[in-house]
PAFI-612913 format. One line per 8 residues: number of its first residue (from 0); their letters; for each residue x, y, z of C-alpha. Coordinates in nm, 4 decimals. Example, Ala and Ser with C-alpha at 12.3 -4.5 7.8 and 13.67 -1.06 7.14 Angstrom:
0	AS	1.2300 -0.4500 0.7800 | 1.3670 -0.1060 0.7140
//
This chain:
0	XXXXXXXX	6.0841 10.6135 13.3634 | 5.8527 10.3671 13.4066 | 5.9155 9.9569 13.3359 | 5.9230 9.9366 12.9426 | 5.9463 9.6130 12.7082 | 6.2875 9.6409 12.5008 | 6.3351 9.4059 12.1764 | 6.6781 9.3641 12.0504
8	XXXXXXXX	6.7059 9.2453 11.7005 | 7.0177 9.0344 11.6357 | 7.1937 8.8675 11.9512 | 7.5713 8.8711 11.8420 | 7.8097 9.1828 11.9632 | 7.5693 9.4667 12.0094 | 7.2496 9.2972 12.0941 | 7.4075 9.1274 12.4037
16	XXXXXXXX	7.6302 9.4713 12.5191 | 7.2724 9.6797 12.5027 | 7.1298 9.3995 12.7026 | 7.3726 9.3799 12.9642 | 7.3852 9.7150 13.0260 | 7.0494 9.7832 13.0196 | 6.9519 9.5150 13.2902 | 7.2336 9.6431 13.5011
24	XXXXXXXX	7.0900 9.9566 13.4951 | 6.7126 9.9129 13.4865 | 6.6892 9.5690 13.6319 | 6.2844 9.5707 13.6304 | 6.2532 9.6304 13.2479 | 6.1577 9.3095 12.9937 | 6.4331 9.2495 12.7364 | 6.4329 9.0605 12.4791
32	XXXXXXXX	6.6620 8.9609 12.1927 | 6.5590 8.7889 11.8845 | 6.8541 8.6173 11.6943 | 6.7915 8.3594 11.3392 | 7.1143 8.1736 11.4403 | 7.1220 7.9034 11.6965 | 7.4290 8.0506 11.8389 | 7.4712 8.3521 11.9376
40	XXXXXXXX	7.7078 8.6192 12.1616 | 8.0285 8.4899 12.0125 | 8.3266 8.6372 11.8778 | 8.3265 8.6531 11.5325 | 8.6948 8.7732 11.4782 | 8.7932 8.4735 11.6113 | 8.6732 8.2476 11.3679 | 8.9962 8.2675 11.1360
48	XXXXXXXX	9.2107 8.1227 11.4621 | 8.9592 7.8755 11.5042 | 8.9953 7.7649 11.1677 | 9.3546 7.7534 11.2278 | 9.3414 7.5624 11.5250 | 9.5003 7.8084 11.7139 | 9.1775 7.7807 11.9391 | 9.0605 7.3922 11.9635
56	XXXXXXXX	8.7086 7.3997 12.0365 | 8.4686 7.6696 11.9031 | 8.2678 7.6670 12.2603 | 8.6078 7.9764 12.3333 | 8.4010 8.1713 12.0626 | 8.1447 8.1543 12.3007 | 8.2713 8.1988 12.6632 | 8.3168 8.4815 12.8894
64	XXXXXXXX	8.6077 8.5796 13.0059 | 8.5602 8.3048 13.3208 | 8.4875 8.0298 13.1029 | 8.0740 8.0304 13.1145 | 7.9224 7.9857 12.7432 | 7.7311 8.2615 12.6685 | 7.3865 8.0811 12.5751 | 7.0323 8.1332 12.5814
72	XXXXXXXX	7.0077 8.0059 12.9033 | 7.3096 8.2000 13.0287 | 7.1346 8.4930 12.9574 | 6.8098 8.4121 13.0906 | 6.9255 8.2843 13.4380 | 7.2292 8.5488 13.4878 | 7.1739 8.8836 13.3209 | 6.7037 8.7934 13.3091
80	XXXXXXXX	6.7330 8.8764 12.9334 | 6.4957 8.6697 12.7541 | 6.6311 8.5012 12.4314 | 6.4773 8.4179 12.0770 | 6.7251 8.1528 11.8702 | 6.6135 8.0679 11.5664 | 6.3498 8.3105 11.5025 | 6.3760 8.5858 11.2479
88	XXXXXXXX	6.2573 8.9081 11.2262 | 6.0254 8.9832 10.9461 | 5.8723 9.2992 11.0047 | 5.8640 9.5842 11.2030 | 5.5413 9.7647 11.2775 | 5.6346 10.1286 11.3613 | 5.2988 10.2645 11.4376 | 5.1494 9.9403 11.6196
96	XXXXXXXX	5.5571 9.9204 11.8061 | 5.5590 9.5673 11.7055 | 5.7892 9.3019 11.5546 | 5.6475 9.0174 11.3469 | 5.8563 8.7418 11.3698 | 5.9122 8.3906 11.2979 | 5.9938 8.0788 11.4193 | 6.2370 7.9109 11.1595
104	XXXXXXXX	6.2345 7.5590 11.3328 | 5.8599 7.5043 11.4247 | 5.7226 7.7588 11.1522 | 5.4444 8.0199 11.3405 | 5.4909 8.3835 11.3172 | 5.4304 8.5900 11.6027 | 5.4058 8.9818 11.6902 | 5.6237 9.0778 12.0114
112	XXXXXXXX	5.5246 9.4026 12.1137 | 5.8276 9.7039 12.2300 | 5.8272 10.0603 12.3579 | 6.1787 10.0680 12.2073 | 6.3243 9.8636 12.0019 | 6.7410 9.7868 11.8823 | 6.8035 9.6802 11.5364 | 7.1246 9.4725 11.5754
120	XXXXXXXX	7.1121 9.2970 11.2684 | 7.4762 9.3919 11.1822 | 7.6467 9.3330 10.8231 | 7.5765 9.0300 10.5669 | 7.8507 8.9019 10.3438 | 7.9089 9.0294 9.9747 | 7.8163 8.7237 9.7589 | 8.0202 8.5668 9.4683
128	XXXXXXXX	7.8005 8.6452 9.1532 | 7.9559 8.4325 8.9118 | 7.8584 8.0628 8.7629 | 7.9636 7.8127 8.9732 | 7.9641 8.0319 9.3144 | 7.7087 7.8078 9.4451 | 7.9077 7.4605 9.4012 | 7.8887 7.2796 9.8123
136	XXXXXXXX	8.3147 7.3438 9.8086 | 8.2059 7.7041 9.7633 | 8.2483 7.8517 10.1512 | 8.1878 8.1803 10.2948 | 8.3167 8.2583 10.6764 | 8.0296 8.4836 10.8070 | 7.9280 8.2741 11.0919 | 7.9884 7.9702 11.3259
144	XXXXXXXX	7.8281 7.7225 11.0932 | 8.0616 7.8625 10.8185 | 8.3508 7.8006 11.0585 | 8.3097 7.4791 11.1113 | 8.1881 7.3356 10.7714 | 8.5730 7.4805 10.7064 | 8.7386 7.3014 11.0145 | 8.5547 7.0142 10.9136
152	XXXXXXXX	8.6531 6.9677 10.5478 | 9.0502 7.0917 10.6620 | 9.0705 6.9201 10.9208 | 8.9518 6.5663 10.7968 | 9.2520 6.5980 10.5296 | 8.9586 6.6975 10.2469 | 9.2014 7.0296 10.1158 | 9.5205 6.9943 9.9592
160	XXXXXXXX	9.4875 7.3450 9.7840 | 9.2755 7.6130 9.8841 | 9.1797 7.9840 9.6832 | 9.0402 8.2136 9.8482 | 8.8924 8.5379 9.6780 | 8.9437 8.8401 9.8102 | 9.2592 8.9821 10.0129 | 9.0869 9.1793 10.2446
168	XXXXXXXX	9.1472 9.1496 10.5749 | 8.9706 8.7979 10.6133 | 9.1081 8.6779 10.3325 | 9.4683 8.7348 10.4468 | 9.3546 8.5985 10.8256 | 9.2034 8.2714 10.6380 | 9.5179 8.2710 10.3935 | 9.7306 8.2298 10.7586
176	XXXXXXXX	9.4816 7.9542 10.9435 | 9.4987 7.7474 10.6113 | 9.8375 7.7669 10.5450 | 10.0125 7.8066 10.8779 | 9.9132 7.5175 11.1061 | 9.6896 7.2633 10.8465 | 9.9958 7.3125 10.4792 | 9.7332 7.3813 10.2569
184	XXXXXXXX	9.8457 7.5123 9.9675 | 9.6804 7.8531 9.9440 | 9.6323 8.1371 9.6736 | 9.4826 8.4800 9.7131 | 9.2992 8.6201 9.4140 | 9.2150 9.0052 9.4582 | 9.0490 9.2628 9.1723 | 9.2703 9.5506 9.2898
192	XXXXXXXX	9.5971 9.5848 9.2474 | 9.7086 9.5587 9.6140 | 9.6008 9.3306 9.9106 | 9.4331 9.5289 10.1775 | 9.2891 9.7454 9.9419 | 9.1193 10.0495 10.1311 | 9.2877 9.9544 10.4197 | 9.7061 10.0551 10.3203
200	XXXXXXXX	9.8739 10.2701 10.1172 | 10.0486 10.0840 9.8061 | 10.4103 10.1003 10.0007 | 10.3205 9.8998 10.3164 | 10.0696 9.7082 10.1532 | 10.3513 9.5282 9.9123 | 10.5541 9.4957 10.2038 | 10.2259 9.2477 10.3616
208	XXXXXXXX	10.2227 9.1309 9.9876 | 10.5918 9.0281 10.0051 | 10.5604 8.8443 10.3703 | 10.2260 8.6764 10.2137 | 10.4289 8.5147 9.9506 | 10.8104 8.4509 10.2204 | 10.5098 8.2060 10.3508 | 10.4186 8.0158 10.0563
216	XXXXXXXX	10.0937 8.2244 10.0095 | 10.0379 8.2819 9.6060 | 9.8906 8.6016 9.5395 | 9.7696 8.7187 9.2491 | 9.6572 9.1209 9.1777 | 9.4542 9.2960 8.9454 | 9.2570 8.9530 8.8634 | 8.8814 8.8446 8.8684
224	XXXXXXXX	8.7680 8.5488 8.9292 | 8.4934 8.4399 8.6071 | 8.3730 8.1156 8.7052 | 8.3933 7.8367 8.9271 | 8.3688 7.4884 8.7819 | 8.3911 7.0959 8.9059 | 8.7612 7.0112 8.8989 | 8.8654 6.7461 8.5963
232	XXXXXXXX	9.0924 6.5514 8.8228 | 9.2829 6.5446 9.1595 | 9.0966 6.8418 9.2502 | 8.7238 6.9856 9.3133 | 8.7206 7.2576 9.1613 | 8.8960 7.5067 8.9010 | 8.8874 7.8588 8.9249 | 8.8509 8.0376 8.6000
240	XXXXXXXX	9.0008 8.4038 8.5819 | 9.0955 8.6655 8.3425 | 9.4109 8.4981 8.3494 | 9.4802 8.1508 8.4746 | 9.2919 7.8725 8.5849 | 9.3254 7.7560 8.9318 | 9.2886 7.4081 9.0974 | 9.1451 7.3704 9.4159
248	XXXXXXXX	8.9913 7.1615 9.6861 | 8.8176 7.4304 9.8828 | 8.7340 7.8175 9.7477 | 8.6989 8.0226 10.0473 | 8.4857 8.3850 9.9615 | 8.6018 8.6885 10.1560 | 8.4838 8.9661 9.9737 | 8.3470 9.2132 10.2575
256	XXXXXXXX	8.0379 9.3075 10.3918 | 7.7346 9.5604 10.3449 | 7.4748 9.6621 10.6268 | 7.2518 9.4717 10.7035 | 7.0226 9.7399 10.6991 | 6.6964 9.5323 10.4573 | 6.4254 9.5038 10.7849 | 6.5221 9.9305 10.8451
264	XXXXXXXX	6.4596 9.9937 10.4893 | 6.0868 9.8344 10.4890 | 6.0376 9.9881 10.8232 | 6.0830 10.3244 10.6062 | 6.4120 10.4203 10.8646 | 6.6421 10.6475 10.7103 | 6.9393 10.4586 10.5120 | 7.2376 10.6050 10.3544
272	XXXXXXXX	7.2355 10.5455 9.9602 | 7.5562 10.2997 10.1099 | 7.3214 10.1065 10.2685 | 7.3558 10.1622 10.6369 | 7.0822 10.3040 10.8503 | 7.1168 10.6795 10.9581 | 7.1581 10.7484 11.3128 | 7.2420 11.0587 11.5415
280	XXXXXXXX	7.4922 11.0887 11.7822 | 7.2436 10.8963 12.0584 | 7.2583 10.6506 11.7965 | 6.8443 10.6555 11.7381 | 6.7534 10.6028 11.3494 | 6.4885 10.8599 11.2276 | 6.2478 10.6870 11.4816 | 6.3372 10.8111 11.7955
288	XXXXXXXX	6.2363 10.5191 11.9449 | 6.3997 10.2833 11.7519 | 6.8266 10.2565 11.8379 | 7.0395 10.0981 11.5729 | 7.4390 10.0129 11.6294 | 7.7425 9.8283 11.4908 | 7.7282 9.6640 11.1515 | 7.4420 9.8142 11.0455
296	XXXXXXXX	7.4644 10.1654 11.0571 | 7.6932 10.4696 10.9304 | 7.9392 10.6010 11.1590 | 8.0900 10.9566 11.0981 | 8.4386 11.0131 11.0426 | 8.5726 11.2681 11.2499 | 8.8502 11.3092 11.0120 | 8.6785 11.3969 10.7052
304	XXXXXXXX	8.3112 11.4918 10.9030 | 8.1345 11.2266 10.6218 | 7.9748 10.9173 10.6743 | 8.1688 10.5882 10.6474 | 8.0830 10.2411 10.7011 | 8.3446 10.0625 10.9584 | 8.2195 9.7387 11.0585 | 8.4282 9.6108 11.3784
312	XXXXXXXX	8.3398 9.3964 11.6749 | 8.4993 9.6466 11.9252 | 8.2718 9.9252 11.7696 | 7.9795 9.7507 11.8342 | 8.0282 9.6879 12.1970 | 8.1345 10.0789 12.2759 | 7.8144 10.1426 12.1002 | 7.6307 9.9222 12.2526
320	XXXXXXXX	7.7183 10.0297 12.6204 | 7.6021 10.3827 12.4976 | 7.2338 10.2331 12.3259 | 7.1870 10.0431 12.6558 | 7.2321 10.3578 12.8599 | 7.0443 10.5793 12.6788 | 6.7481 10.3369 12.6922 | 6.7765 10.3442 13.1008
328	XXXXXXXX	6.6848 10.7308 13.0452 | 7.0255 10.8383 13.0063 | 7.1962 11.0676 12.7607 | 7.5508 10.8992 12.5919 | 7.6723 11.0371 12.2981 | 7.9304 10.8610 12.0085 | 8.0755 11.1123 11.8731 | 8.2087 10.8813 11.5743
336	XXXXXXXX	8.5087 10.7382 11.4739 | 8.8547 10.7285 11.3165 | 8.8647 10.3504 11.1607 | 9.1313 10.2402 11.4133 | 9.2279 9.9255 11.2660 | 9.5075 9.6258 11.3879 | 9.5591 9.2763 11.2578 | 9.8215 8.9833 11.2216
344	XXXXXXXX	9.9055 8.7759 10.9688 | 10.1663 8.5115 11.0344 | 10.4131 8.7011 11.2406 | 10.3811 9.0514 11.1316 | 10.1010 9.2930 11.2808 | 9.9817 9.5867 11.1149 | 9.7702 9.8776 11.2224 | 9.6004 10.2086 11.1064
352	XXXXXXXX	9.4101 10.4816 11.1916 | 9.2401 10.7610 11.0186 | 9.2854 10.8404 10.6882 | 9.5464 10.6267 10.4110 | 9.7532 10.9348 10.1784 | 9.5397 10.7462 9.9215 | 9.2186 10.8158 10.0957 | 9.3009 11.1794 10.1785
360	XXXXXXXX	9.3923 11.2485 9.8376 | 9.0720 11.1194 9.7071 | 8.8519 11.3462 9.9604 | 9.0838 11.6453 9.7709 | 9.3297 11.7198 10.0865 | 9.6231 11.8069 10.0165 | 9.8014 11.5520 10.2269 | 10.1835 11.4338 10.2244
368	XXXXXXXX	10.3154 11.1393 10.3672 | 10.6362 11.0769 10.6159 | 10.7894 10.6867 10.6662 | 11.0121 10.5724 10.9036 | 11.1280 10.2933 10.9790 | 11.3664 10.2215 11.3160 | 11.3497 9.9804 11.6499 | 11.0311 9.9353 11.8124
376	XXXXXXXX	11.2295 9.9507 12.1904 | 11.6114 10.0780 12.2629 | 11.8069 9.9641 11.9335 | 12.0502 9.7969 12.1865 | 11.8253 9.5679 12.3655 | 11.7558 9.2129 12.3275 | 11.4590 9.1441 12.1198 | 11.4008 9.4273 11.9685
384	XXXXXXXX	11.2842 9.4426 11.5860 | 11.1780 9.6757 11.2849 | 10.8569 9.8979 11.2598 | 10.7343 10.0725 11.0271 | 10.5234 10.3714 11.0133 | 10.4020 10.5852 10.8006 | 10.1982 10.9543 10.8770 | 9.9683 11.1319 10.6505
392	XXXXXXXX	9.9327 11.5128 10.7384 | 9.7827 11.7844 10.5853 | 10.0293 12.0282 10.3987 | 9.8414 12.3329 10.4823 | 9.6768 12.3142 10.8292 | 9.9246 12.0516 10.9328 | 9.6605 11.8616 11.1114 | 9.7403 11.4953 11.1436
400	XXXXXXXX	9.5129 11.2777 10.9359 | 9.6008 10.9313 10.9904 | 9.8758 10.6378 11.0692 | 9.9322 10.3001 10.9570 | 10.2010 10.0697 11.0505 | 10.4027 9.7135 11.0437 | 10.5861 9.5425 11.2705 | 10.7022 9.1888 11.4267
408	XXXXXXXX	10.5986 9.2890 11.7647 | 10.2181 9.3397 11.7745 | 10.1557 9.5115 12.1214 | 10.4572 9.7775 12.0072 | 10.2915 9.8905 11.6801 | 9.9517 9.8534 11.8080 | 10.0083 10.1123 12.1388 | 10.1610 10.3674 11.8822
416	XXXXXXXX	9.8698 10.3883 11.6470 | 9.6160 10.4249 11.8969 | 9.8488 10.6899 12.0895 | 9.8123 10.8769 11.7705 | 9.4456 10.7431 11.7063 | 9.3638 10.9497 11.9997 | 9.5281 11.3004 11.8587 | 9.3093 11.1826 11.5502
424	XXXXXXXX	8.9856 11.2199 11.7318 | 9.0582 11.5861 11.8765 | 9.2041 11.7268 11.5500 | 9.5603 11.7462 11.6506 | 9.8260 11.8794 11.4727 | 10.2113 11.7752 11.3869 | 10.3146 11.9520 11.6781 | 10.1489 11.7585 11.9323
432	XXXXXXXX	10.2879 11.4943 11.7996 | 10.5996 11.5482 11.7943 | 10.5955 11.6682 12.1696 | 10.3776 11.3821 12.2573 | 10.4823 11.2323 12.6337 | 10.5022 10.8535 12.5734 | 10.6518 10.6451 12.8664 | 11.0078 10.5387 12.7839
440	XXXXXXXX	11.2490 10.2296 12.8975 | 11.4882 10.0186 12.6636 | 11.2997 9.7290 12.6681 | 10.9626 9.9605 12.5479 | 11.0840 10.2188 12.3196 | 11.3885 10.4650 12.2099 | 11.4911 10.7491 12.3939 | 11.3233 10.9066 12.1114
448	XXXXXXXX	11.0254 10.6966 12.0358 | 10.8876 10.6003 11.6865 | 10.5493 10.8496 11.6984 | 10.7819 11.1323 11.7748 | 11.0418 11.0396 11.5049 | 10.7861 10.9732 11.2596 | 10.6287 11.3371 11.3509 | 10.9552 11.5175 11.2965
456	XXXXXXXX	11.0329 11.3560 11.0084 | 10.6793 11.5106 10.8291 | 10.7666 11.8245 10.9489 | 11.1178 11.8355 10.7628 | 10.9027 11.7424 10.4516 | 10.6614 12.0262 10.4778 | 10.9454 12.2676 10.5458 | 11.1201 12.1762 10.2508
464	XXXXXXXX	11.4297 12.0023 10.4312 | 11.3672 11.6697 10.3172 | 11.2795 11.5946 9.9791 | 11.1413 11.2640 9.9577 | 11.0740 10.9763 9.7138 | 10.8616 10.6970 9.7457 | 10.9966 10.3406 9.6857 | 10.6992 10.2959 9.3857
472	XXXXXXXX	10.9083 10.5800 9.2763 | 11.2316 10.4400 9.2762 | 11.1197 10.1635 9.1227 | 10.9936 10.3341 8.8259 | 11.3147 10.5492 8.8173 | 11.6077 10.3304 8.8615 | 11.4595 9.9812 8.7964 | 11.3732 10.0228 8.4750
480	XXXXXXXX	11.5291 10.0451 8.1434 | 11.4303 10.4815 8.0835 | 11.6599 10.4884 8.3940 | 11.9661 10.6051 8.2835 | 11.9926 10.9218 8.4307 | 11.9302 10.8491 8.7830 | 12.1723 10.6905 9.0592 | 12.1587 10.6017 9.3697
488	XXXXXXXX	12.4001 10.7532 9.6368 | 12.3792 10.5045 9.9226 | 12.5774 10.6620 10.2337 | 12.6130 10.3922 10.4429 | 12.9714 10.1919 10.5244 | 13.1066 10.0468 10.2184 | 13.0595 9.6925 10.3271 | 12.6482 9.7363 10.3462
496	XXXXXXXX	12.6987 9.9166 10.0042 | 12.9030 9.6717 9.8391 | 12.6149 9.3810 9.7078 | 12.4334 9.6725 9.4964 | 12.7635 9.8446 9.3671 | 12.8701 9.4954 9.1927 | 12.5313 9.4760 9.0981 | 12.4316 9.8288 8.9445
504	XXXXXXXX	12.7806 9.9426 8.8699 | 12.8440 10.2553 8.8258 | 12.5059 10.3613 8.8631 | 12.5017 10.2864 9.2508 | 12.7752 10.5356 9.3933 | 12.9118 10.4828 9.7367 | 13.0305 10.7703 9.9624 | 12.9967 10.6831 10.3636
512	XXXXXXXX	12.7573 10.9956 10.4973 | 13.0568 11.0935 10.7226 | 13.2927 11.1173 10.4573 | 13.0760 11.3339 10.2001 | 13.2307 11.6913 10.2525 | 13.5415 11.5768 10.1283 | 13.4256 11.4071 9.8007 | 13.1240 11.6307 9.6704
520	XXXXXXXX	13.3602 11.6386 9.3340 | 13.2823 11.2789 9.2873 | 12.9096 11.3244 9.2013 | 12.7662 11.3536 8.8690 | 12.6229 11.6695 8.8596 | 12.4526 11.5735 8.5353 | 12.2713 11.2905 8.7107 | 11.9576 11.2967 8.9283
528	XXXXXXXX	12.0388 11.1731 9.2573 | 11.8651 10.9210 9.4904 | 12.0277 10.9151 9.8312 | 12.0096 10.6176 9.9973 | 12.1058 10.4436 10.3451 | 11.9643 10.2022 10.5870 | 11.6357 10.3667 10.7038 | 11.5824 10.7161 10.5434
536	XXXXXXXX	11.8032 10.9000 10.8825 | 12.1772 10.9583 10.7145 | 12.0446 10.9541 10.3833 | 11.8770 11.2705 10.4910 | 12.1618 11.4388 10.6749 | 12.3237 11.3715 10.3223 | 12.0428 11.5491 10.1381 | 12.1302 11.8806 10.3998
544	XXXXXXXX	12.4999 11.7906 10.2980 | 12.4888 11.8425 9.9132 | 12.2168 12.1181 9.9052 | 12.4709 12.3344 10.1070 | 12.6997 12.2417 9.8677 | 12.4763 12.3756 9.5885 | 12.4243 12.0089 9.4175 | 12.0187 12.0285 9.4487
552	XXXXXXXX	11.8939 11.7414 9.1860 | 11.8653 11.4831 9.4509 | 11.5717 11.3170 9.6523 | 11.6026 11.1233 9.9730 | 11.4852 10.7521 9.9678 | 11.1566 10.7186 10.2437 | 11.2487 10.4312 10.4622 | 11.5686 10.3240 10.2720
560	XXXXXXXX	11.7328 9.9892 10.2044 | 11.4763 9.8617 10.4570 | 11.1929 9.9398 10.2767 | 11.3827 9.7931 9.9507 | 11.4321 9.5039 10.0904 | 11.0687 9.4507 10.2887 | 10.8987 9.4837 9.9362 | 11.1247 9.2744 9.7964
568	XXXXXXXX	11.2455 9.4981 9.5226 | 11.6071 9.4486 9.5545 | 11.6039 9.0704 9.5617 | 11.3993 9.0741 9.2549 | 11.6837 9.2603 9.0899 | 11.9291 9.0597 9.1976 | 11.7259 8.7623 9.0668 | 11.6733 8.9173 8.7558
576	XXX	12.0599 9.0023 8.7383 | 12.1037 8.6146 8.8443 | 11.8679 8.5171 8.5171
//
């Protein structure tokens, strides 16, 4: 292949991977990246801990990993990449194989000519269409500038109280780095009726609801925000919605992203009717000379075999290794994706993989879901804490279709979803699972780790042994006032039972699992039965227990007291009792 011009449109995670890795394998070619911002090659997932302070200067955004600042000039002298800041990309010219661009500072346009050409131009933030969106106390956190007009007004003691729209997954990171290190007072507002909508199931997502609020995070569901408006006293603003009005110093937007796929569009490239440009598994757009990656394009799911939009920072690199070697005359595939996912808000990570129950019931599989909860490492060594984890499967082929998690300690939870990320990708199945060879010592994991346990559990489920009810549904069946003909049999030792026996009476009945053969003639056989214990394990033995003994009308409680209690439905009984 002979020496070829390369332009790279947008200079931030792909842009600088397809650069590197194209120099380092075709040293003698000319490439070029073109980026509007002044800064560029920086870590945009960091900006929420920048915010928070947990990084001190924003220059860390910038570094490598040996403390040189990735800047223009970096690039130029170290990797001979030539670098455009603050020059935008107006046009592209398929047939001439030119860009028009221009330069934002000075003004002139110019055409810089490619034999290929990288559109890098990854996502733009969803904007807040309502009156008063505009107002200067109005912030969105798409870029460095962003970041620090936020530092700047938090950290000068400008925000006392702080909304933020949205409670996506940069909403809940900003809710943390405003609340956490700098007291603001700070309320989520989200449209649906969950945080992490898209991202959870309901279950674990009211668990992240109920740790939002143990750390004086407001939250408020199923709400849209109507209009913005100057604050008429201590505060700058008011936020108007179908319910309430909020005051606030600082309104922080975190409403997503969409491609930003405009410049591919007028080029006449192939974009999804989503919005993100079309490419194949080389990752070229309809223009075979033309490579697109990260933000900007649509990924396949090799879950569900559809398209999907899954902007992520990591993404974009992997992809970008593969653009830059396919430009060097090489052939790299991407096969696609399976959304891995990880985050952590305060001190409790979650993760995911694949496809939500709520997600595979929507693309019409039928798909059941197993929870347990138990100790991420030996339950008898220092240190060690909850997780929780939940498996989707489908009922039929039993293929696994996707994890998602909690847990205190990150690094644990994390490792187990992308163990089972990986069976994701090749179409695995329960059993592999449940057999699946994980490395095992008491201060990493039980004898009989979590991804196992979790896999077994979904296979009792599908074979009928465990009948299972969600806590949702045990809300709506004992917690309310229709729910007179339900109790709950909770099997653990009668001093963990005792709180919710004076508190529901007669309608929570305590029998210790080990002691049920001999008192089967105690339960209401007129009643329908929720078994109950500390995690979902003897609550199930139970539920073997009293269908031997013919007494079949009762369910067993997924994840058990622990799940009660990490949504907080229990001590909102007792509260209400309290009242």
């Amino acid at each position: 292949m002979d020496q070829q011009r390369v332009v790279i449109i947008g200079a931030v995670a792909l842009g600088p991977k397809v650069a590197c890795r194209l120099k380092r394998l075709r040293p003698d070619f000319q490439v070029t990246m073109v980026d509007q911002d002044e800064y560029i090659s920086y870590g945009g997932c960091g900006i929420p801990y920048y915010i928070s302070g947990d990084l001190s200067d924003i220059k860390e955004l910038m570094s490598t990993s040996f403390h040189m600042l990735r800047t223009p000039e970096f690039f130029e002298q170290a990797k001979d990449v030539r670098v455009m800041t603050r020059t935008r990309a107006l046009t592209v010219d398929r047939r001439a194989k030119s860009v028009r661009v221009r330069h934002l500072d000075s003004g002139p346009e110019e055409d810089l000519p490619y034999d290929r050409l990288v559109l890098a131009t990854g996502s733009r933030p969803r904007r807040l269409s309502v009156p008063g969106g505009d107002l200067p106390q109005v912030l969105g956190v798409a870029n460095l500038q962003d970041a620090l007009a936020v530092r700047e007004r938090v950290s000068q003691g400008q925000v006392g109280k702080a909304v933020i729209i949205g409670a996506g997954p940069l909403g809940l990171e900003m809710a943390e780095a405003l609340g956490d290190l700098w007291g603001v007072e700070t309320t989520l507002v989200e449209i649906a009726a969950q945080v992490l909508p898209g991202v959870l199931d309901p279950g674990l997502a009211r668990m992240v609801a109920k740790h939002l609020e143990d750390h004086e995070v407001t939250v408020h569901l199923q709400e849209t925000v109507t209009e913005i408006r100057p604050g008429a006293g201590a505060h700058a603003l008011q936020v108007v919605t179908g319910k309430r009005t909020l005051d606030a110093d600082l309104v922080v937007t975190a409403l997503g992203v969409r491609p930003n796929s405009q410049l591919a569009a007028a080029a006449n490239l192939a974009v999804s009717p989503q919005g993100g440009i079309v490419v194949n598994h080389r990752l070229q757009t309809s223009d075979p000379d033309i490579y697109a990656g990260g933000d900007c394009i649509e990924n396949r799911h090799l879950v569900t075999g559809k398209p999907v939009y899954f902007p992520s920072g990591s993404l974009a690199n992997r992809q970008g290794r593969v653009i830059g070697t396919n430009l060097a005359g090489g052939d790299a595939q991407f096969p696609g994706i399976v959304g891995s996912f990880t985050m952590k808000i305060f001190n409790l990570a979650m993760a995911a993989a694949g496809l939500s129950l709520t997600a595979a019931l929507r693309e019409g599989l039928d798909a059941v879901s197993a929870l347990v909860i138990q100790a991420d490492r030996a339950h008898f060594y220092p240190g060690q804490d909850l997780m929780y984890l939940q498996l989707v499967v489908d009922k039929k082929t039993r293929r696994l279709l996707g994890a998602q998690g909690l847990g205190a300690n990150g690094d644990a939870l994390v490792g187990r979803v992308n163990s089972i990320a990986a069976l994701l990708s090749r179409g695995a199945g329960l059993e592999d699972l449940s057999n699946l060879e994980v490395a095992y010592s008491p201060p990493f994991a039980s004898a009989l780790d979590i991804v196992n346990a979790v896999a077994n559990t979904a296979e009792n489920i599908l074979d009928g042994y465990n009948r299972t009810v969600e806590v949702a549904d045990f809300e709506h069946c004992f917690l309310t006032e229709q729910a007179g003909d339900v109790i709950c049999l909770d099997v653990r030792g009668a001093a963990n039972a005792a709180p919710y026996v004076d508190l529901f009476g007669p309608r929570w009945l305590n029998i210790p699992q080990e002691t049920l053969k001999d008192r089967f003639a105690e339960i209401p056989t007129d009643k329908r039965l929720i078994v109950v214990c500390n995690s979902g394990v003897r609550s199930y033995e139970a539920l073997r227990q009293l269908e031997t003994a013919g007494i079949c009308n009762a369910v067993n409680l997924q994840g058990g007291v622990a799940a009660l209690k990490k949504t907080g439905l229990l001590q909102a009984a007792e509260k209400e009792e309290e009242d």
